[in-house]
GUFIDO-525174 format. One record per residue (C-alpha): residue number from 1; residue in one letter; x, y, z. Coordinates in steps of 0.5 Angstrom, whole numbers, plus 500, padded with zeros to 3 digits. Layout:
N
LUMRO num residuo  c1  c2  c3
LUMRO NUM       A   X   Y   Z
...
//
This chain:
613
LUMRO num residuo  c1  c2  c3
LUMRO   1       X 386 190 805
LUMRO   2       X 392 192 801
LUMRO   3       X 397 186 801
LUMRO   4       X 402 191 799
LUMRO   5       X 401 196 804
LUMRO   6       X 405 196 809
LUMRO   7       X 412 193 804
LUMRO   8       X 417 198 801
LUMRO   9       X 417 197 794
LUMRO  10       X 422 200 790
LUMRO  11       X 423 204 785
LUMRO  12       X 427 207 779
LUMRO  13       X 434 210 780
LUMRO  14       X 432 214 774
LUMRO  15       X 425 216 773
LUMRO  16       X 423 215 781
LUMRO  17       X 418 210 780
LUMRO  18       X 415 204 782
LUMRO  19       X 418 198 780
LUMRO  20       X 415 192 779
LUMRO  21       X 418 185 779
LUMRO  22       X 416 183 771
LUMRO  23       X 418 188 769
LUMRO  24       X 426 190 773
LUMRO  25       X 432 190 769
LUMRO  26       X 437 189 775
LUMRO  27       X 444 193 775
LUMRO  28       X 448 195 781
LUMRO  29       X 445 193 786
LUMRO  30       X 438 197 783
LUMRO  31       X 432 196 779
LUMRO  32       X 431 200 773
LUMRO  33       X 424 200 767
LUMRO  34       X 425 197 761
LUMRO  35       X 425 204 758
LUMRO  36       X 429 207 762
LUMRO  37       X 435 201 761
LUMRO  38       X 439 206 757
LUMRO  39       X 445 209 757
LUMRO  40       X 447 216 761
LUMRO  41       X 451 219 756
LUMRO  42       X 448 216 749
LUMRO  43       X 441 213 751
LUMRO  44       X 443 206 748
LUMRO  45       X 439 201 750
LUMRO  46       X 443 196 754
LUMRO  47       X 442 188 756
LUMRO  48       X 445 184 761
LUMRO  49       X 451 183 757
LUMRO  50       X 453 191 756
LUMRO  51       X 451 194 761
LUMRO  52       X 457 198 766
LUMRO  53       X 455 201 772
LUMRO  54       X 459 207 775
LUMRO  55       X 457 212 781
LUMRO  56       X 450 210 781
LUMRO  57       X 449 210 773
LUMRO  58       X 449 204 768
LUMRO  59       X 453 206 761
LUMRO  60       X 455 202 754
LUMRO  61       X 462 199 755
LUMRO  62       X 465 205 750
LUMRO  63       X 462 211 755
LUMRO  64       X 464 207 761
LUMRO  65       X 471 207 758
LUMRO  66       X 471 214 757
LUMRO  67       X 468 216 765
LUMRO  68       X 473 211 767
LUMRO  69       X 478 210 763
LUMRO  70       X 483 205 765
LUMRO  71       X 491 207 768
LUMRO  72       X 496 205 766
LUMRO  73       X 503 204 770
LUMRO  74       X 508 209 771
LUMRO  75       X 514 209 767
LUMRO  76       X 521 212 770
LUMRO  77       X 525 215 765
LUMRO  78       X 530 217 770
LUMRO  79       X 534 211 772
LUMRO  80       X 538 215 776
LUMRO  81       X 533 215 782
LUMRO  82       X 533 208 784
LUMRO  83       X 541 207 786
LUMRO  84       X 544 200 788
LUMRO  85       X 545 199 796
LUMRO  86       X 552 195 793
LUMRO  87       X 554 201 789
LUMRO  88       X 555 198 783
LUMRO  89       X 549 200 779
LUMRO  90       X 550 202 771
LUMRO  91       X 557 205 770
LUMRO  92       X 553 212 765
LUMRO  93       X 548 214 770
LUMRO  94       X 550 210 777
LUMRO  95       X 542 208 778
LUMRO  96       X 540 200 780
LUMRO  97       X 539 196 773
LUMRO  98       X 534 190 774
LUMRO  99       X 534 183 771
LUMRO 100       X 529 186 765
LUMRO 101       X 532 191 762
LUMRO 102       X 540 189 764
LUMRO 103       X 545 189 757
LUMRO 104       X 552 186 760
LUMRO 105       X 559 188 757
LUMRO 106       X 564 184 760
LUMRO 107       X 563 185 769
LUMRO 108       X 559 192 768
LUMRO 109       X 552 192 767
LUMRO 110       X 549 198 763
LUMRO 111       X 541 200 763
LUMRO 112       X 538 199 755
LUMRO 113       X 536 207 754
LUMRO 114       X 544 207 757
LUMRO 115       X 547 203 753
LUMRO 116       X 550 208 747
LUMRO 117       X 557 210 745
LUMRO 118       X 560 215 749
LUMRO 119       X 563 218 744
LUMRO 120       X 557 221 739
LUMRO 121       X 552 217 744
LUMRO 122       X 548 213 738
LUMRO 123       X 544 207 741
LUMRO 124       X 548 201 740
LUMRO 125       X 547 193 741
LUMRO 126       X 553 188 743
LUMRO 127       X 554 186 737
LUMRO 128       X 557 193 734
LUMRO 129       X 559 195 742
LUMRO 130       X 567 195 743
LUMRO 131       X 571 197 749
LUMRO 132       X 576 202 750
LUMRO 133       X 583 202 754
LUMRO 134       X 579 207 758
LUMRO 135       X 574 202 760
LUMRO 136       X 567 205 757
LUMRO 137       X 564 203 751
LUMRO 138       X 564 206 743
LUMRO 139       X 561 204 737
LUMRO 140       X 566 201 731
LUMRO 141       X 566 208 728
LUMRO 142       X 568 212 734
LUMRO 143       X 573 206 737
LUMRO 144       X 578 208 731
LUMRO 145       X 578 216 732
LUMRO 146       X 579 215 739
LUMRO 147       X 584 208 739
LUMRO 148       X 588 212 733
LUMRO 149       X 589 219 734
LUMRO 150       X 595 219 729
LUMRO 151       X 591 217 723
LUMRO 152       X 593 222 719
LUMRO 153       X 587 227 716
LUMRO 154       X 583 230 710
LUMRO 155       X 584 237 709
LUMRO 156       X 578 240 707
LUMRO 157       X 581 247 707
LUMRO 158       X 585 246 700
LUMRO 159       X 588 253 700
LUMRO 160       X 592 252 706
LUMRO 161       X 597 250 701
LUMRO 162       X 600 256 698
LUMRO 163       X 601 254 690
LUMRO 164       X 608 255 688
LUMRO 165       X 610 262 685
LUMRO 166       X 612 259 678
LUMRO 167       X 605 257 678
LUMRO 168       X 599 259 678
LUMRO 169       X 594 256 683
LUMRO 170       X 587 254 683
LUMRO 171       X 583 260 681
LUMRO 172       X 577 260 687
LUMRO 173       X 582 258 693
LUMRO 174       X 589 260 691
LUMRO 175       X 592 254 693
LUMRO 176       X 596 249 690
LUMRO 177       X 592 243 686
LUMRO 178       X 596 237 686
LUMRO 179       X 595 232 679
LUMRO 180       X 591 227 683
LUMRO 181       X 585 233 685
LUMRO 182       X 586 238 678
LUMRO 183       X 580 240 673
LUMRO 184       X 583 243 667
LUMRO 185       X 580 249 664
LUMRO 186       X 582 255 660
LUMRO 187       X 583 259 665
LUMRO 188       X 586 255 670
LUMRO 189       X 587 249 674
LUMRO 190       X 582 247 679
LUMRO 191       X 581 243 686
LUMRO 192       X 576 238 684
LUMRO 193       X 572 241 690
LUMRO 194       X 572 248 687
LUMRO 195       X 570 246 681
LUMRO 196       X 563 248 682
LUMRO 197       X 557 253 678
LUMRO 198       X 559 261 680
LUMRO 199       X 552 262 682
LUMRO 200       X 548 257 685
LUMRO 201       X 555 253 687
LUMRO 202       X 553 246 684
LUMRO 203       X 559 241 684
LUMRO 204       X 561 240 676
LUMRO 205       X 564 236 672
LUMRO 206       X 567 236 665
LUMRO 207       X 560 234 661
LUMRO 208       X 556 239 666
LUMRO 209       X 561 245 666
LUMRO 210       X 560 250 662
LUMRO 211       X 566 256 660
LUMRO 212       X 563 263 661
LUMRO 213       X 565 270 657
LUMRO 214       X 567 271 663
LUMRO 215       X 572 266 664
LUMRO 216       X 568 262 669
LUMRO 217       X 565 256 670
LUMRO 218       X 558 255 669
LUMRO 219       X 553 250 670
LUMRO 220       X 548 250 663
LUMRO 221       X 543 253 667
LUMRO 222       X 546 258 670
LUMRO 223       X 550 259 663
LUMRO 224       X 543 260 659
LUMRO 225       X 541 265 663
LUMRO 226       X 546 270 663
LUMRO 227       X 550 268 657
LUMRO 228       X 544 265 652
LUMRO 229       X 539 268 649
LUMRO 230       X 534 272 654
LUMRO 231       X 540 273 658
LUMRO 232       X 545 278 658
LUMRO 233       X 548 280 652
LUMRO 234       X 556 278 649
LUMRO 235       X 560 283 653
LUMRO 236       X 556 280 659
LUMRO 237       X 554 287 661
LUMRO 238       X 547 289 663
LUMRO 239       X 548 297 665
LUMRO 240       X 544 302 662
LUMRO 241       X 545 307 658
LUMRO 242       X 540 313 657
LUMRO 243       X 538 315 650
LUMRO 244       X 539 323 649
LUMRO 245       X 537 326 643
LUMRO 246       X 536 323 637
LUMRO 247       X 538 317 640
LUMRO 248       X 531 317 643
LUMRO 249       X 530 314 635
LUMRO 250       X 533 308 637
LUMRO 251       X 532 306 644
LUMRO 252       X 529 300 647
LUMRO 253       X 522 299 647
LUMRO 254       X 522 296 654
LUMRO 255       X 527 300 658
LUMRO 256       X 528 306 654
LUMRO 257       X 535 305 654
LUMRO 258       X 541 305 649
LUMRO 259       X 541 300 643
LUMRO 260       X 548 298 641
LUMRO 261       X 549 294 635
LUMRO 262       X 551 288 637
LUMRO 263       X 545 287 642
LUMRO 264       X 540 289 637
LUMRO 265       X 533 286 636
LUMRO 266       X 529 289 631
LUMRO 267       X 521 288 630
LUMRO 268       X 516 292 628
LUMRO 269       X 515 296 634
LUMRO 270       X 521 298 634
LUMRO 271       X 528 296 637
LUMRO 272       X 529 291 644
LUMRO 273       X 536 288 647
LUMRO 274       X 537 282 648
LUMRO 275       X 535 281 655
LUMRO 276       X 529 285 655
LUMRO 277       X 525 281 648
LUMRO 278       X 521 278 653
LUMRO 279       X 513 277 653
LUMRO 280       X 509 283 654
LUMRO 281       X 503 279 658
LUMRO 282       X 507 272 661
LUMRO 283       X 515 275 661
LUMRO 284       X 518 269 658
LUMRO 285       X 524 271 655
LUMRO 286       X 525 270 647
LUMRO 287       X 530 270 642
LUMRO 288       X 530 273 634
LUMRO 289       X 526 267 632
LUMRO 290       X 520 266 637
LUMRO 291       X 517 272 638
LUMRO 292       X 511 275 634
LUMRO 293       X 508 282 633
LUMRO 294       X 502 284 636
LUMRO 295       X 497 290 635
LUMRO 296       X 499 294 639
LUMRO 297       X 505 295 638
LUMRO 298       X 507 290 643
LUMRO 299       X 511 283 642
LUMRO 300       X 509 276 645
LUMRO 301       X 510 269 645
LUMRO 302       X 506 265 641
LUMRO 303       X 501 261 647
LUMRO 304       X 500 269 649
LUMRO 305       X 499 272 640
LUMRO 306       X 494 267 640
LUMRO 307       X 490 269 646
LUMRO 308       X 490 275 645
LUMRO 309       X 490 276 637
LUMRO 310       X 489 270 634
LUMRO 311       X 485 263 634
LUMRO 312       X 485 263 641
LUMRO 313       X 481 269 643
LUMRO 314       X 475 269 646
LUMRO 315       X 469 270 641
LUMRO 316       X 463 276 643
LUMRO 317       X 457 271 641
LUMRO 318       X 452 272 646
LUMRO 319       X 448 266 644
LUMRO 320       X 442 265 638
LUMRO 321       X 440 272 636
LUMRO 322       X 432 275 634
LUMRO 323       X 433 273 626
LUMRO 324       X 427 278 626
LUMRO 325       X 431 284 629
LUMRO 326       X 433 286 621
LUMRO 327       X 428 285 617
LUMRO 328       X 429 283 610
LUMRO 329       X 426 287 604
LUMRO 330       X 418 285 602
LUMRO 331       X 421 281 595
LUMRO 332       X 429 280 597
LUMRO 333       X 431 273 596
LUMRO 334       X 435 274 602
LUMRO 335       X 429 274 606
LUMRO 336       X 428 268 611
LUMRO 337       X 421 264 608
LUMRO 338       X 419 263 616
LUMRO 339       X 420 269 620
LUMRO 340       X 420 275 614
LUMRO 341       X 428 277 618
LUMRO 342       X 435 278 613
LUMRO 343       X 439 272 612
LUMRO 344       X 445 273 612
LUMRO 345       X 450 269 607
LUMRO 346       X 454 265 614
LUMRO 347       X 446 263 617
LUMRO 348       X 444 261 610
LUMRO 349       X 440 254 609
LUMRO 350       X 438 254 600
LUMRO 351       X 431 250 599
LUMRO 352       X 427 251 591
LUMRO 353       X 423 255 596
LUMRO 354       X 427 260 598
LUMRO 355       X 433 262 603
LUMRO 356       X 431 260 611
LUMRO 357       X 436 261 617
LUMRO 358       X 439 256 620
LUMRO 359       X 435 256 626
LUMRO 360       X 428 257 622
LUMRO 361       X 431 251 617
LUMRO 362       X 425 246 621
LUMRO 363       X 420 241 619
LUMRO 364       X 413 246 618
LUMRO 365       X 409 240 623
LUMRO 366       X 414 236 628
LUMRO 367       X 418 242 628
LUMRO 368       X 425 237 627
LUMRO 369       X 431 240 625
LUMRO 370       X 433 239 618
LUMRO 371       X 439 239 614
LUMRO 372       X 441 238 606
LUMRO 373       X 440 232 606
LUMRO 374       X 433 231 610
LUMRO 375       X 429 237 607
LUMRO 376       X 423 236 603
LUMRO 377       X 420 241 600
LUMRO 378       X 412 241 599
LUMRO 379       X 407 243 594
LUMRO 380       X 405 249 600
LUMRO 381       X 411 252 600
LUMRO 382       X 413 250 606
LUMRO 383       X 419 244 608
LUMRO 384       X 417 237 612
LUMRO 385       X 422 232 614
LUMRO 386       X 421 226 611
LUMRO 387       X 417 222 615
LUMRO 388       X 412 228 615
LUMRO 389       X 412 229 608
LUMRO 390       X 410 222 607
LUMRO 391       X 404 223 611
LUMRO 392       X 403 230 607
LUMRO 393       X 404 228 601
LUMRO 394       X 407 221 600
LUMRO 395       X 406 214 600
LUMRO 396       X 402 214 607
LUMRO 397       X 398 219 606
LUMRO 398       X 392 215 602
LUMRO 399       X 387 215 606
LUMRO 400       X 387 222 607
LUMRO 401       X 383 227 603
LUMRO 402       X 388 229 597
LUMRO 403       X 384 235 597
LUMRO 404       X 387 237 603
LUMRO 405       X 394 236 601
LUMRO 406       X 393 240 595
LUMRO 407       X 390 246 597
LUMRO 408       X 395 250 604
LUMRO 409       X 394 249 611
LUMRO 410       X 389 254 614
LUMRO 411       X 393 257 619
LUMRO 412       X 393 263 624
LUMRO 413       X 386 264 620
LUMRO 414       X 380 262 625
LUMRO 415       X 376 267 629
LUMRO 416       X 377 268 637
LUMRO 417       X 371 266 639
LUMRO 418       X 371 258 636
LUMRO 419       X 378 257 638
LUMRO 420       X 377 253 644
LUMRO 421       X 373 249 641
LUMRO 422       X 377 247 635
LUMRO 423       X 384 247 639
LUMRO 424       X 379 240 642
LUMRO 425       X 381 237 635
LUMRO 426       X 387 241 632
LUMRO 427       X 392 241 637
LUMRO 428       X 396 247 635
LUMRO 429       X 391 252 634
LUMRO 430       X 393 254 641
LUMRO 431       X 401 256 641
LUMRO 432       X 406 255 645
LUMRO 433       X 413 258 647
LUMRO 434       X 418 254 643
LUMRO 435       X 423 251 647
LUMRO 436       X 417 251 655
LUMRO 437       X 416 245 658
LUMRO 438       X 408 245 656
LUMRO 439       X 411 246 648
LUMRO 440       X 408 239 645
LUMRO 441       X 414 237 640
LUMRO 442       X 410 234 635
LUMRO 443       X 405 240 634
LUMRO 444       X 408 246 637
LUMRO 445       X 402 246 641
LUMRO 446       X 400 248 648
LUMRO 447       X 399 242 652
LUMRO 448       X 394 242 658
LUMRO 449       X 394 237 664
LUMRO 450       X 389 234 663
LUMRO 451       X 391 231 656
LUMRO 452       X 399 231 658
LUMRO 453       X 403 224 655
LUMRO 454       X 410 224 658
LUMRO 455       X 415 220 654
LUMRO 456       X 422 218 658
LUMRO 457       X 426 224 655
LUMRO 458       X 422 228 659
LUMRO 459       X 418 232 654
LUMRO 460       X 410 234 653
LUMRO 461       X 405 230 647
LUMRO 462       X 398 231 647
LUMRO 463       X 394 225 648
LUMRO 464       X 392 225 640
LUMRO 465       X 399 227 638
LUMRO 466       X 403 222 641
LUMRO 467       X 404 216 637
LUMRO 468       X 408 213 633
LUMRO 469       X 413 216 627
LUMRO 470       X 412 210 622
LUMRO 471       X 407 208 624
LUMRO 472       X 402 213 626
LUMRO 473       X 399 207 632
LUMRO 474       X 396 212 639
LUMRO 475       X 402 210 644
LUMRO 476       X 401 210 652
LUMRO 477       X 407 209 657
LUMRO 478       X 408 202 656
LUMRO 479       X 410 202 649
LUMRO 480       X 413 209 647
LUMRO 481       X 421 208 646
LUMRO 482       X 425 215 644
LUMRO 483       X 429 214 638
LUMRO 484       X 436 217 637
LUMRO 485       X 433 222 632
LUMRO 486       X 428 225 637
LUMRO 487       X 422 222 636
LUMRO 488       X 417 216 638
LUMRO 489       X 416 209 637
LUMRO 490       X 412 204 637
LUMRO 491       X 416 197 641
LUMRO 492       X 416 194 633
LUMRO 493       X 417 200 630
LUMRO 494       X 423 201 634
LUMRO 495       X 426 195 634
LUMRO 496       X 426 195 626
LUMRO 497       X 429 202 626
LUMRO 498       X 434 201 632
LUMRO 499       X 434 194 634
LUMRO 500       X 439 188 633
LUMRO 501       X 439 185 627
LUMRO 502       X 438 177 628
LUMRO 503       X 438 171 623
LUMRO 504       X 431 167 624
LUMRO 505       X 431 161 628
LUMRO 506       X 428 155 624
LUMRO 507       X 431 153 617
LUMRO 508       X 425 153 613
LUMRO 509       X 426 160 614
LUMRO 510       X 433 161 612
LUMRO 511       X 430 158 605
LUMRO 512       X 426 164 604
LUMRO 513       X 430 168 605
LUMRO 514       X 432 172 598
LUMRO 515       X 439 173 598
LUMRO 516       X 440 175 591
LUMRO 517       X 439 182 592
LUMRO 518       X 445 185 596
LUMRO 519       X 450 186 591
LUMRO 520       X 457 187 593
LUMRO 521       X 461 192 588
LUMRO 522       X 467 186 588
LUMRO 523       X 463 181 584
LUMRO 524       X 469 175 587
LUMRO 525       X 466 177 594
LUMRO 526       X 459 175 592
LUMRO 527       X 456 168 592
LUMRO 528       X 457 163 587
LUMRO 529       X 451 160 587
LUMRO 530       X 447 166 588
LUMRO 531       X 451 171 586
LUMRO 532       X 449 176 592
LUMRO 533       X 453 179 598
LUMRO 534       X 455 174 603
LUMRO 535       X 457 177 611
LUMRO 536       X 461 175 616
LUMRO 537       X 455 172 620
LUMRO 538       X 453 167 614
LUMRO 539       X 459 166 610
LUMRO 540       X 462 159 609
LUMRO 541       X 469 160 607
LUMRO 542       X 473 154 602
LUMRO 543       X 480 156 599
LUMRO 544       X 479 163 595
LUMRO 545       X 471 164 595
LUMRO 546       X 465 165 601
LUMRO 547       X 458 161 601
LUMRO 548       X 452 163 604
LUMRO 549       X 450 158 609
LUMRO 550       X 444 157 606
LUMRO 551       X 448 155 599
LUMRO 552       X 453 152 603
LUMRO 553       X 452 144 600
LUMRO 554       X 455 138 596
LUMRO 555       X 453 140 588
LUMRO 556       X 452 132 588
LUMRO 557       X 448 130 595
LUMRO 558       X 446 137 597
LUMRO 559       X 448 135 603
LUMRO 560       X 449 141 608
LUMRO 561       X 457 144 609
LUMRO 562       X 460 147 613
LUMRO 563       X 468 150 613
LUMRO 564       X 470 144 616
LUMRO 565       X 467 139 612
LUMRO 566       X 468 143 605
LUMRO 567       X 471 140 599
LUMRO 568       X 473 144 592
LUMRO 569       X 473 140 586
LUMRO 570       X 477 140 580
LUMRO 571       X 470 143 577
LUMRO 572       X 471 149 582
LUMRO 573       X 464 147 586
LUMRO 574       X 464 144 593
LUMRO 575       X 463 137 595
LUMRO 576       X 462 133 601
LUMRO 577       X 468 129 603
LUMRO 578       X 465 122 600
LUMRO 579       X 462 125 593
LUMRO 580       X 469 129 593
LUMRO 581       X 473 122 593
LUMRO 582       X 468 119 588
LUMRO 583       X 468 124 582
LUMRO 584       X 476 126 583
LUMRO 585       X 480 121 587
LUMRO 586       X 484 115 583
LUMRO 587       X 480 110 580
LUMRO 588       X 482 105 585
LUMRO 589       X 479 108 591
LUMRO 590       X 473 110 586
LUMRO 591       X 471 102 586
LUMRO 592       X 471 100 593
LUMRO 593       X 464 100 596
LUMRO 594       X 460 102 591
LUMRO 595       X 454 099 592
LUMRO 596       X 453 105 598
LUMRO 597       X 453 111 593
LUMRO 598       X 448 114 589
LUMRO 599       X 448 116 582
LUMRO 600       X 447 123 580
LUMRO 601       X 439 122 577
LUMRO 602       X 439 119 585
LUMRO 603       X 442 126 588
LUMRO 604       X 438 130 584
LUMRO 605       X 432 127 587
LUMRO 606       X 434 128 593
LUMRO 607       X 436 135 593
LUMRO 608       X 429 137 589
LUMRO 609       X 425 134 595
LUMRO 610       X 429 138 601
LUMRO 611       X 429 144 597
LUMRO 612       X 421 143 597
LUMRO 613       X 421 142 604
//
């Protein structure tokens, strides 16, 4: 028999199921599956801790915030609706005033949003508040204009005083200027509130203000715009006169009216008004001086002459062309060695070869860009950088059979039918797009993926043609490095080339070293032991010459110096302090203790036997 039969068991509010006691999550009075112990809204997982219930459902703390979020308290705004049972409530609105927001002045209590000044109703404090005669409050500003109404006032209005009939009043307003307020001009007198721009109205004074032709004050922008250059011409006058008949000859190239002489600004293209010299593509206004003619007849500023006629045009070249397109004459010396095309005189690269085009001008085995500098040419007629002619012809190229690099390289000449079988040993039998991923750099051959070698600038080598450039070691992945000039490397060869260049460590090293052979072009920055140049990481300075490290030691003990434990002698070598006070000190110190020094067959002995060491 069942021992659960006949029991109620519970179940799950959110998928309907039993749920047993080991695995319940309580919340709300129910019992949830551990799966189903999530969130309504975001299907958070929830705990004991996070979890909120609500209408029956359990939600994260954030959700429940959101389905109920908490109310805050009414705020009356309305101070009125809540009136006093004694009567005296706050004297602007009549409304109760309570202790929280009560502001006292004198025996009247007013509500802090009421207490303002009556006047301009500006929020203020006990500190600025005054009482008026009436009873109410004010701010200071306010209290003087109500308790003083016979303070006498500003006139703005400055022609309301008539000037005298003897003399002439302000030329804007008409009205009398008084000593204390004139603004002297040519014209006349101003108000100091009259003296402004007659265009855009800016106050002025005497260093902003500018006397037109008209008789008016302008500022200097205004001024400029009408009066200067570009603006309207000497008279102020900008009216157009129509050109009839042979006056069609001289009028303006912009407006088509009448030139006069007094407004005339002559170009190639014909004659203009002041006003109307303006920039044909931007509209700048110009003077007779910062304009230029164009083509077309047209005049410009210099920014907008040289976008459309001068250095800053843009240029027609599309991109590399097909050198092959013109094809030079079977004999020309014009003709390219490579590619048979016409070389013109701007794309020409000059070997003892002949003439190449620029694009052409490469090495004829790693197809590396040449230049002047760089170009070998080779018994074969073809150009090599250096690294393949070494190989070719050079030093490197012993171990190979002479009768090859004497003789032409057999290209392009191999039947159809063995040209699989021989592309397993010549890589560029089989060719490739130059410039395609599977272009192998080294030798221009099509690269297969079952020989592929990637180096880290991404491109394709054949497994036998990626080795090192000076070296000529087979590489992998491991040990390849991409030198600056596009090529590979061996880690070693790489770190020669490229890499930092440091002082050996051990002294007996330093010693071999052979420092005689860099020769600086000053013979005072040379060595004077060994005559060689001396660097700034090595250099051992005295009081006008260099030592290397290495020659830095007393002439007499051979004992290492260094800067700061280096003496000149009177013979100009360097000493130790102690050989130094030997040899040149006064006398008396020469004779005090000695017994301790050696002689001079004694240090020479010395130094021969560290030298050997």
């Amino acid at each position: 028999m069942n021992m659960t039969e006949g029991i109620e068991q519970e179940h799950c509010p959110k998928c309907e199921k039993v749920v047993y006691d080991a695995e319940g999550f309580p919340a709300g009075g129910k019992r949830f599956h551990k799966k189903c112990f999530k969130c309504k809204t975001c299907d958070r997982k929830l705990d004991s801790t996070s979890v909120r219930c609500h209408e029956g459902f359990i939600y994260c703390r954030p959700c429940h915030l959101k389905v109920l979020p908490n109310e805050s308290p009414k705020i009356y705004l309305d101070t009125s609706l809540i009136q006093p049972e004694d009567g005296k409530g706050c004297p602007r609105c009549g409304g109760i005033v309570y202790e929280a927001e009560k502001v006292t002045v004198k025996d009247d209590v007013y509500h802090k949003h009421c207490f303002n000044c009556k006047r301009c109703t500006r929020a203020i404090d006990s500190l600025i508040s005054c009482v008026a005669p009436d009873g109410d409050i004010y701010c200071k500003v306010c209290y003087k204009v109500v308790t003083r109404p016979d303070r006498p006032q500003i006139i703005t209005d400055t022609g309301m005083i008539p000037a005298d009939e003897d003399k002439v009043g302000c030329p804007r307003c008409n009205g009398k200027v008084f000593e204390a307020e004139k603004m002297n001009t040519k014209r006349g007198l101003y108000h100091k509130r009259c003296f402004n721009c007659i265009k855009c109205k800016n106050q002025l004074d005497y260093f902003k203000a500018i006397e037109g032709p008209d008789d008016e004050v302008y500022c200097r922008v205004c001024y400029l715009r009408h009066h200067g250059p570009g603006g309207k011409n000497m008279y102020g006058d900008k009216t157009h006169v129509d050109a009839v008949g042979e006056e069609n000859l001289q009028s303006c190239g912009r407006c088509k009216g009448k030139v006069f002489e007094t407004e005339k600004i002559a170009t190639k293209g014909g004659w203009f008004h002041k006003f109307c010299l303006s920039c044909n593509e931007c509209k700048a206004n110009m003077d007779a001086s910062s304009f230029f003619n164009g083509s077309d007849e047209e005049v410009y500023c210099r920014h907008c002459y040289a976008v459309k006629f001068g250095h800053k045009k843009k240029s027609d070249y599309k991109g590399w062309m097909d050198v092959q397109a013109i094809a030079g004459d079977a004999g020309d010396k014009n003709s390219c060695i490579r590619c048979k095309g016409k070389v013109f005189e701007a794309e020409r690269m000059v070997t003892r070869i002949g003439s190449y085009h620029r694009n052409c001008y490469s090495c004829i085995d790693c197809s590396k860009k040449l230049d002047s500098v760089t170009c070998c040419e080779g018994p074969d007629m073809e150009i090599y950088c250096k690294s393949c002619y070494s190989f070719e012809y050079g030093t490197r190229c012993r171990t190979k059979n002479k009768a090859r690099h004497l003789s032409f390289r057999p290209r392009n000449t191999h039947k159809q039918e063995d040209t699989l079988a021989r592309s397993t040993v010549e890589t560029w039998v089989i060719k490739a797009e130059k410039g395609d991923q599977d272009w192998c750099p080294k030798c221009e051959g099509k690269v297969f993926e079952a020989e592929k070698m990637t180096s880290a600038a991404g491109l394709w080598y054949h497994r036998n043609c990626f080795r090192c450039v000076e070296c000529t070691r087979l590489l992998d992945s491991l040990v390849a490095c991409d030198g600056p000039d596009y090529s590979i490397y061996c880690n070693k060869c790489y770190s020669v080339k490229y890499g930092p260049q440091i002082r050996p460590a051990a002294d007996i090293d330093v010693k071999l070293l052979d420092l005689t052979s860099l020769k600086n072009e000053d013979p005072e920055k040379n060595c004077p032991r060994c005559g060689g140049d001396v660097f700034k990481v090595e250099a051992v300075n005295t009081k006008n010459r260099s030592y290397h490290k290495k020659c830095a030691t007393c002439a007499s003990c051979a004992k290492q110096l260094e800067s700061s434990t280096t003496c000149l002698g009177q013979d100009k070598e360097i000493y130790c302090k102690g050989c130094n006070s030997r040899k040149f000190a006064s006398a008396g110190f020469r004779g005090t203790g000695c017994s301790t020094w050696v002689d001079n067959e004694a240090g020479n002995t010395l130094r021969h036997s560290f030298q050997a060491f």
